[in-house]
Gaussian input, Z-matrix of N, CA and C with variables (Angstrom, degrees):
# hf/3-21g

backbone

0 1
 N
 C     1     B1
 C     2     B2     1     A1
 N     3     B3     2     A2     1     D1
 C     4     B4     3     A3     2     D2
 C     5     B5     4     A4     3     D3
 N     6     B6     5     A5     4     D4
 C     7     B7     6     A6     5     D5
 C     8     B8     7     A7     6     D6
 N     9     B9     8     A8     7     D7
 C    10    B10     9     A9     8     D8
 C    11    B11    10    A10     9     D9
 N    12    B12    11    A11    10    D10
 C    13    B13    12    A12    11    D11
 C    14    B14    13    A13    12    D12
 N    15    B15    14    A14    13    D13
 C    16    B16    15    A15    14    D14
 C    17    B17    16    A16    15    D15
 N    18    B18    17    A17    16    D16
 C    19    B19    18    A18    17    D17
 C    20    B20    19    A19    18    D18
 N    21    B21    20    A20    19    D19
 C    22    B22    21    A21    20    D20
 C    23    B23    22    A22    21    D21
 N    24    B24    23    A23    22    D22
 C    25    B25    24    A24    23    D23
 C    26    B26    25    A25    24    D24
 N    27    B27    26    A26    25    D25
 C    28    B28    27    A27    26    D26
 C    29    B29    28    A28    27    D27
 N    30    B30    29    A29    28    D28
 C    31    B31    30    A30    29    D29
 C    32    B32    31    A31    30    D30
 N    33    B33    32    A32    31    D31
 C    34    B34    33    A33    32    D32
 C    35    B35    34    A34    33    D33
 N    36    B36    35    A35    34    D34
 C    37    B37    36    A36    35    D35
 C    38    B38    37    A37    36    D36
 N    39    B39    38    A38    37    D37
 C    40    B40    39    A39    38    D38
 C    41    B41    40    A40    39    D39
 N    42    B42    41    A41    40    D40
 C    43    B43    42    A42    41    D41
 C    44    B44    43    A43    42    D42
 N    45    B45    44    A44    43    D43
 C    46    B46    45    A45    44    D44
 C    47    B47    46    A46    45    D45
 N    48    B48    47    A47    46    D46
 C    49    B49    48    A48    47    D47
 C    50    B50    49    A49    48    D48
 N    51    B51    50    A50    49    D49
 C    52    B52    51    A51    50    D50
 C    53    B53    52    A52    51    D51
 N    54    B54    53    A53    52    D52
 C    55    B55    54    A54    53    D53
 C    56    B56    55    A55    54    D54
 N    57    B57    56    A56    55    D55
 C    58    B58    57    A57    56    D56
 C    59    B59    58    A58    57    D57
 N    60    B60    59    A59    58    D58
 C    61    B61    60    A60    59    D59
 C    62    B62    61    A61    60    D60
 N    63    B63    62    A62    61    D61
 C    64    B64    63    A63    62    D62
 C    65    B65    64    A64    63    D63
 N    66    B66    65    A65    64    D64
 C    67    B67    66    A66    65    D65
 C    68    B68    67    A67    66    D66
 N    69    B69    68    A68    67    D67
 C    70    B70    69    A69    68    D68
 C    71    B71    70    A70    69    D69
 N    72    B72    71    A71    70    D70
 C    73    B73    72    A72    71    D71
 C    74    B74    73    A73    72    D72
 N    75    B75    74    A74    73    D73
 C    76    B76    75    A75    74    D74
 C    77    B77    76    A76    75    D75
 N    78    B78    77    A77    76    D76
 C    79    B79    78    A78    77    D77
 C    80    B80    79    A79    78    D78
 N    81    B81    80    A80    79    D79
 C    82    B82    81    A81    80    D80
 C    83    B83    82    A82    81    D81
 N    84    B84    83    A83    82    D82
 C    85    B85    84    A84    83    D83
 C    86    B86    85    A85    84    D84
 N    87    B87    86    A86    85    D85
 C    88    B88    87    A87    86    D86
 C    89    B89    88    A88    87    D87
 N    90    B90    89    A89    88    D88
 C    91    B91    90    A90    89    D89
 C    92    B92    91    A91    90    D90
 N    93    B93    92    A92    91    D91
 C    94    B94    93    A93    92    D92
 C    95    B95    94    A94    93    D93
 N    96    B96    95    A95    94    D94
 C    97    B97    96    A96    95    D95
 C    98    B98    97    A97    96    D96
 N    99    B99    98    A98    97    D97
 C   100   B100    99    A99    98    D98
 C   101   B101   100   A100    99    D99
 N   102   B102   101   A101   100   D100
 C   103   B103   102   A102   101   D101
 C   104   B104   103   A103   102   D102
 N   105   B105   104   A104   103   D103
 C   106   B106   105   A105   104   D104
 C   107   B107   106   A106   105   D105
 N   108   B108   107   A107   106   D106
 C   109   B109   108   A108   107   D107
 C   110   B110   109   A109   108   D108
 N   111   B111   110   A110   109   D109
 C   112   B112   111   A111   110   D110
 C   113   B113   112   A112   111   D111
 N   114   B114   113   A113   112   D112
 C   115   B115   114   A114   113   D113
 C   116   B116   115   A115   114   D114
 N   117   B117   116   A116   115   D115
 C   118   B118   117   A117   116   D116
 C   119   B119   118   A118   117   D117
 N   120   B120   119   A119   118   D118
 C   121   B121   120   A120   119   D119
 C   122   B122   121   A121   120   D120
 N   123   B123   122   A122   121   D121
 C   124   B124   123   A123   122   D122
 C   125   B125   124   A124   123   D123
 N   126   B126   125   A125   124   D124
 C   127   B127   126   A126   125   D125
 C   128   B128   127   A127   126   D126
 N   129   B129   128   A128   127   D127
 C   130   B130   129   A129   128   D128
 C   131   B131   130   A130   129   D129
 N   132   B132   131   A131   130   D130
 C   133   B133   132   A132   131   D131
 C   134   B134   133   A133   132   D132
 N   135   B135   134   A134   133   D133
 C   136   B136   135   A135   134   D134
 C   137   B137   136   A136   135   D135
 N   138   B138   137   A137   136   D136
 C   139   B139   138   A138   137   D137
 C   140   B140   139   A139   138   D138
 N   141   B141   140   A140   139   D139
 C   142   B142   141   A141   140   D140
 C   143   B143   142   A142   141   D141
 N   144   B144   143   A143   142   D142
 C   145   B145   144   A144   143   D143
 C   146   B146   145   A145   144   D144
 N   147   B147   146   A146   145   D145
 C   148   B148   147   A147   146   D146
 C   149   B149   148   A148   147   D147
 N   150   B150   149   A149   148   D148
 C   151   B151   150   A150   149   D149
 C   152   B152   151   A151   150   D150
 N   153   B153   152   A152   151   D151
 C   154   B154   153   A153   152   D152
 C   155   B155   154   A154   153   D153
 N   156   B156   155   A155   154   D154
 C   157   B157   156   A156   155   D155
 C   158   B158   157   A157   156   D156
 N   159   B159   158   A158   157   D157
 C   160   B160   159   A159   158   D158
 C   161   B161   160   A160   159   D159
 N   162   B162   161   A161   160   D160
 C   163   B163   162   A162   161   D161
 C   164   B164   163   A163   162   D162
 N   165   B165   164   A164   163   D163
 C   166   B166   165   A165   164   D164
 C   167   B167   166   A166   165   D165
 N   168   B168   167   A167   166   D166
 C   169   B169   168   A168   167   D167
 C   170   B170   169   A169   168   D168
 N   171   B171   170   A170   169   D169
 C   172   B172   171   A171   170   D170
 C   173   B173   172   A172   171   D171
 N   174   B174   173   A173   172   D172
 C   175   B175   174   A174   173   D173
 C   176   B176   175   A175   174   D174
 N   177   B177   176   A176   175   D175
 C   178   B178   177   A177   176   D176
 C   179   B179   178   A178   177   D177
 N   180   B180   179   A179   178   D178
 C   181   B181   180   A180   179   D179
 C   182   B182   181   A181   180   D180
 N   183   B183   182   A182   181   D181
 C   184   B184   183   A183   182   D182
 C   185   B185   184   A184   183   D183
 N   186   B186   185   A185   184   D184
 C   187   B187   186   A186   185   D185
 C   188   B188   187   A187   186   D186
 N   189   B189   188   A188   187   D187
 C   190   B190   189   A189   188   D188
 C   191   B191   190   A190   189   D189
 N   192   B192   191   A191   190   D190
 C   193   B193   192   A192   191   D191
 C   194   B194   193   A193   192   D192
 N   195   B195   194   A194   193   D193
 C   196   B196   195   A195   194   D194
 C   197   B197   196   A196   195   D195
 N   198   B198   197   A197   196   D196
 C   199   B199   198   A198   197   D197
 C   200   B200   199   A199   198   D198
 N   201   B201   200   A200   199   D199
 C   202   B202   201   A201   200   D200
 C   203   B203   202   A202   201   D201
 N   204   B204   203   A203   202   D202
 C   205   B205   204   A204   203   D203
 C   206   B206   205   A205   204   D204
 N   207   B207   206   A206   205   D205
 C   208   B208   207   A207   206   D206
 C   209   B209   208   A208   207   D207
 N   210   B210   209   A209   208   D208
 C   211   B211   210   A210   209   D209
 C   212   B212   211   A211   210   D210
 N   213   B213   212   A212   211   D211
 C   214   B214   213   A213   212   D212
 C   215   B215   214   A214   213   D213

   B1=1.4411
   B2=1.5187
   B3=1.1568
   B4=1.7378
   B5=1.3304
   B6=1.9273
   B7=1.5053
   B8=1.7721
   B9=0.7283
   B10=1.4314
   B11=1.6192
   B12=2.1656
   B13=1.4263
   B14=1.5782
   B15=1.1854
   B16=1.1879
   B17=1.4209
   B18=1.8831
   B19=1.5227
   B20=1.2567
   B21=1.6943
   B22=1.3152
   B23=1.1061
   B24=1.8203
   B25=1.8508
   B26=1.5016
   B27=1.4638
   B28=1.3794
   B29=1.4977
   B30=1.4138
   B31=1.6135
   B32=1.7388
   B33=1.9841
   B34=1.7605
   B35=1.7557
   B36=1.0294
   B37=1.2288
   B38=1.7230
   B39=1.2513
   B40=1.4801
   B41=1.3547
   B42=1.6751
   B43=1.3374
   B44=1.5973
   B45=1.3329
   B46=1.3701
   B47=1.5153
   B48=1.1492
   B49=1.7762
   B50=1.5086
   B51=1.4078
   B52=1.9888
   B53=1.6665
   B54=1.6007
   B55=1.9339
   B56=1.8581
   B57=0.9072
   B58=1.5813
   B59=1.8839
   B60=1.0089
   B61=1.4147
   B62=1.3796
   B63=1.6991
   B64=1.4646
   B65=1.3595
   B66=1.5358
   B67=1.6643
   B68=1.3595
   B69=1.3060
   B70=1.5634
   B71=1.4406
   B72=1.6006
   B73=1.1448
   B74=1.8944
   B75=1.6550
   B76=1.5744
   B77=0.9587
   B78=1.1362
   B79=2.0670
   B80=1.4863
   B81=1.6483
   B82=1.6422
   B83=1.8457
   B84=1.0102
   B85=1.9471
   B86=1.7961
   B87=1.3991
   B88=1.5043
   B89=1.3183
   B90=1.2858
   B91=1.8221
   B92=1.6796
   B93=1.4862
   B94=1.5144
   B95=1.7869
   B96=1.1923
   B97=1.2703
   B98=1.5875
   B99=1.2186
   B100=1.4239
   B101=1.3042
   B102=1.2948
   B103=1.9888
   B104=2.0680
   B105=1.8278
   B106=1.7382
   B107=1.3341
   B108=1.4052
   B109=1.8294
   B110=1.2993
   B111=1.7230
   B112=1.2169
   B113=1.9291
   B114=1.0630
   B115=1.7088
   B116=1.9080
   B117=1.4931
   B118=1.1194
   B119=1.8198
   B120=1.6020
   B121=1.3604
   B122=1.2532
   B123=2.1293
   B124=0.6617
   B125=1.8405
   B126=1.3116
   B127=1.8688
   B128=2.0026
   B129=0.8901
   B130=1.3921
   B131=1.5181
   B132=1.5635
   B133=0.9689
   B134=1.7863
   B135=1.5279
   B136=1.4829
   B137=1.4761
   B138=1.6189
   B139=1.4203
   B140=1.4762
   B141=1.4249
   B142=1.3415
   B143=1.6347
   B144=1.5594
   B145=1.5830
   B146=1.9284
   B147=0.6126
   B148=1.4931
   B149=1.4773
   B150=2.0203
   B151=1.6528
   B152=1.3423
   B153=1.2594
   B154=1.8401
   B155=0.7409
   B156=1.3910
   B157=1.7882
   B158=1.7057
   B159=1.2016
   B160=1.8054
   B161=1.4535
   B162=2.1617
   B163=1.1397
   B164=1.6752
   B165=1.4374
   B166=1.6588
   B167=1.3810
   B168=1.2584
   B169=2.1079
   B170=2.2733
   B171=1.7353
   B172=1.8225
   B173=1.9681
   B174=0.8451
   B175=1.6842
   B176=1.1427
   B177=1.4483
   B178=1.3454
   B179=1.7496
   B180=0.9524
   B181=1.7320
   B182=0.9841
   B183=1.2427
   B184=1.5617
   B185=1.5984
   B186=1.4926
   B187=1.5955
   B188=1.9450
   B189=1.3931
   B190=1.4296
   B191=1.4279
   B192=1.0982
   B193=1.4342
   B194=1.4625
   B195=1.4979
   B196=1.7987
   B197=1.3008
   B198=1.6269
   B199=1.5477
   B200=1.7042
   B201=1.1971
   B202=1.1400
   B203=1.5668
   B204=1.1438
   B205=1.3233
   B206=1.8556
   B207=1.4463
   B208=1.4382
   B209=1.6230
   B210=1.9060
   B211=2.0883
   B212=1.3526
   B213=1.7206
   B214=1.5470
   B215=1.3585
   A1=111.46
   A2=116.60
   A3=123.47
   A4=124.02
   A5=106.44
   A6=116.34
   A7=85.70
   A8=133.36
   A9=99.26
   A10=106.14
   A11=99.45
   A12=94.31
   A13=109.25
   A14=127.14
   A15=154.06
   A16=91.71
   A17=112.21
   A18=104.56
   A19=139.06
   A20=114.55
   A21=127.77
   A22=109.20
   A23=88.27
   A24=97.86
   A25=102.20
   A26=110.19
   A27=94.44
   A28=138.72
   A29=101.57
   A30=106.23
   A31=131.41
   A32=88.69
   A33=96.33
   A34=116.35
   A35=118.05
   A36=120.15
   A37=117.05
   A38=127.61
   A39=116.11
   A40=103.30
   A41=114.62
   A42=118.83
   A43=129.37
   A44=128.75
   A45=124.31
   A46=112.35
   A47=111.79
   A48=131.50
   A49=91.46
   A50=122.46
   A51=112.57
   A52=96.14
   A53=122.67
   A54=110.69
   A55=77.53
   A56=126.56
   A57=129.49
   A58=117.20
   A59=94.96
   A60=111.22
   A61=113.47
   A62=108.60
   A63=116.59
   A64=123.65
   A65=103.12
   A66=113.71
   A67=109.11
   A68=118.64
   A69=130.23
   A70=126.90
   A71=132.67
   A72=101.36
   A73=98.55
   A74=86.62
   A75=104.43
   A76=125.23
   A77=116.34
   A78=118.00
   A79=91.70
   A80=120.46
   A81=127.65
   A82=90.62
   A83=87.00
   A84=83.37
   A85=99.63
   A86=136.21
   A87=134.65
   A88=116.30
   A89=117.26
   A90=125.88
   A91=94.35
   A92=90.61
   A93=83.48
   A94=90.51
   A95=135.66
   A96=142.81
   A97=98.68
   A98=144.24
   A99=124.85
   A100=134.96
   A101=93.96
   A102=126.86
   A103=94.74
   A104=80.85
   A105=88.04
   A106=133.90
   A107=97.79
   A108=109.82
   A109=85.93
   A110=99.91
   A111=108.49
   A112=107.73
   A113=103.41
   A114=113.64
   A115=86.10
   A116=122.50
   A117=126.18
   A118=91.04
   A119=114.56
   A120=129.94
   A121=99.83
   A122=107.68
   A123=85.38
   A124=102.39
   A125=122.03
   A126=106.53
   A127=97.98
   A128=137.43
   A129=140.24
   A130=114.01
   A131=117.27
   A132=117.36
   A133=91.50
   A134=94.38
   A135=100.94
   A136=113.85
   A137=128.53
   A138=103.79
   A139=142.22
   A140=105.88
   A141=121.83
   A142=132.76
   A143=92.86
   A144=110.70
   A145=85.35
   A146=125.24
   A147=125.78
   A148=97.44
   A149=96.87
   A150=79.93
   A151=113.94
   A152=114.67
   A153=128.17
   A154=111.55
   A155=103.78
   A156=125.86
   A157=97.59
   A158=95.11
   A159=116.28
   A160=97.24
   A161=117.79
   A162=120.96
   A163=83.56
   A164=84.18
   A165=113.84
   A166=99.02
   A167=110.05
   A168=117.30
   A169=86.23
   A170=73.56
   A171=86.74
   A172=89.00
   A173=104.09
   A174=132.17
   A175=115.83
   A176=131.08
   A177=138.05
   A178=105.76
   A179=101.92
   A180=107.82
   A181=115.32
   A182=124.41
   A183=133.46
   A184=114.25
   A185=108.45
   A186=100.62
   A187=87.21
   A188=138.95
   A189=135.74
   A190=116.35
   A191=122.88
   A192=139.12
   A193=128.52
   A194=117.98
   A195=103.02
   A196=119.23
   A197=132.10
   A198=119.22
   A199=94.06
   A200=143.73
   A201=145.60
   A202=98.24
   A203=110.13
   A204=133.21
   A205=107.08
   A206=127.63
   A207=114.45
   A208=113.02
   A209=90.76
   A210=84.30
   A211=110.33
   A212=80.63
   A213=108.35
   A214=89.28
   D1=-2.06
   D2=-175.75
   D3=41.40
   D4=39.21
   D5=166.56
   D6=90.82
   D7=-25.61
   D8=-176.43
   D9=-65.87
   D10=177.10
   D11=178.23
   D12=-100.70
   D13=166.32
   D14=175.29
   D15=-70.82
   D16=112.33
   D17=152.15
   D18=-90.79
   D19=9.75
   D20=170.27
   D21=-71.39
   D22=148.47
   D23=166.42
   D24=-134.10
   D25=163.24
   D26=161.40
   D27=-54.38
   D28=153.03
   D29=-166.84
   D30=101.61
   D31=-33.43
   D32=171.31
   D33=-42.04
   D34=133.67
   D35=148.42
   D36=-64.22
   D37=134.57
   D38=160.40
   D39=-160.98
   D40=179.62
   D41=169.86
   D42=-80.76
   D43=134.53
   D44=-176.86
   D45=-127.25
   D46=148.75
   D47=-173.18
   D48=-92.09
   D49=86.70
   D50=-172.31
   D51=-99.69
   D52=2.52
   D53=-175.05
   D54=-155.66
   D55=133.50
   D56=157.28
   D57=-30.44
   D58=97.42
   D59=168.37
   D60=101.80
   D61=-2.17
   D62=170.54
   D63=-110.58
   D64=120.51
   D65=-177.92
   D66=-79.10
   D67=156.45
   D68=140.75
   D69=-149.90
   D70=163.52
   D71=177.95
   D72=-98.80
   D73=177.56
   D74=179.81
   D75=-166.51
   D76=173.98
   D77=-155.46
   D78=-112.61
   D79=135.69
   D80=173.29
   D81=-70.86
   D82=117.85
   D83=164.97
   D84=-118.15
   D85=1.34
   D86=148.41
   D87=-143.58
   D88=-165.50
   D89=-169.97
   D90=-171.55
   D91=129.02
   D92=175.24
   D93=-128.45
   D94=89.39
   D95=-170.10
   D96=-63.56
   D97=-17.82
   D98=163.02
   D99=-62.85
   D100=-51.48
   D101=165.17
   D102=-38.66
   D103=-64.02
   D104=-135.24
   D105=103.72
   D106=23.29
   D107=-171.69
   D108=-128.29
   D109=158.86
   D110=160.21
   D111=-144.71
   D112=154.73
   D113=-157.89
   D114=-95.83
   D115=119.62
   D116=-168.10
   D117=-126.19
   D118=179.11
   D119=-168.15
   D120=-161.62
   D121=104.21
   D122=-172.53
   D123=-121.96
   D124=-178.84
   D125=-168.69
   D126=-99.18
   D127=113.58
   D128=155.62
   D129=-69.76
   D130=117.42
   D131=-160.36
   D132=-132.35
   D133=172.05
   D134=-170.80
   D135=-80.39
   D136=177.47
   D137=144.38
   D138=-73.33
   D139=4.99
   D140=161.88
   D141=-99.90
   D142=10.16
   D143=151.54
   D144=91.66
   D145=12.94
   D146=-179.52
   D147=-90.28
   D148=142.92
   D149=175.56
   D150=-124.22
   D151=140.34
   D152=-167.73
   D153=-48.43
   D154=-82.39
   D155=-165.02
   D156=-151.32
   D157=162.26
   D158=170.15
   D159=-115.88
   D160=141.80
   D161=176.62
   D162=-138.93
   D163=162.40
   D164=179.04
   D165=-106.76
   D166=127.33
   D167=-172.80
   D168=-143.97
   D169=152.37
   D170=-179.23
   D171=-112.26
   D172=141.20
   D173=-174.60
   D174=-133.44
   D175=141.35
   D176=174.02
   D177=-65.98
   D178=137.06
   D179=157.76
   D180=-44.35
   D181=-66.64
   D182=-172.02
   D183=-57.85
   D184=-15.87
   D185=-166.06
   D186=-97.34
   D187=-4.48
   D188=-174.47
   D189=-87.20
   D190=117.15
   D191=148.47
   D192=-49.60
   D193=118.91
   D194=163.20
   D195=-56.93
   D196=127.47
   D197=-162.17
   D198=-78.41
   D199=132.98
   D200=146.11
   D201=-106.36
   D202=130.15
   D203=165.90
   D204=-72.00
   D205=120.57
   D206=156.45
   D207=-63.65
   D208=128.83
   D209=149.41
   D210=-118.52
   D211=164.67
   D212=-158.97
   D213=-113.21

């Protein structure tokens, strides 16, 4: 993050990199501002939009997106 601060808090929605080259979004459910990780939740769903399961994954700060949704 090159010293800047982290404007997440818990609860943000945003986007996360949880397998190399695969996005999803997910909810911050912690922050560990020393690390630089944060413990996200995210929903794995089918290709028929059904959803599996929800997992808890730790992610870099730096690799999270604010989720803005496009409108159409």
């Amino acid at each position: 993050m090159n010293g800047k601060e982290s404007n997440f808090k818990v609860g943000d929605l945003v986007m996360c990199e949880y397998i190399e080259g695969s996005f999803a979004n997910a909810r911050i459910i912690s922050i560990d501002k020393k690390k630089l990780m944060a413990n996200v939740k995210i929903g794995i769903v089918s290709r028929s939009s059904e959803k599996i399961r929800e997992e808890e994954i730790e992610v870099s700060l730096e690799t999270l997106t604010p989720w803005n949704p496009k409108k159409k």
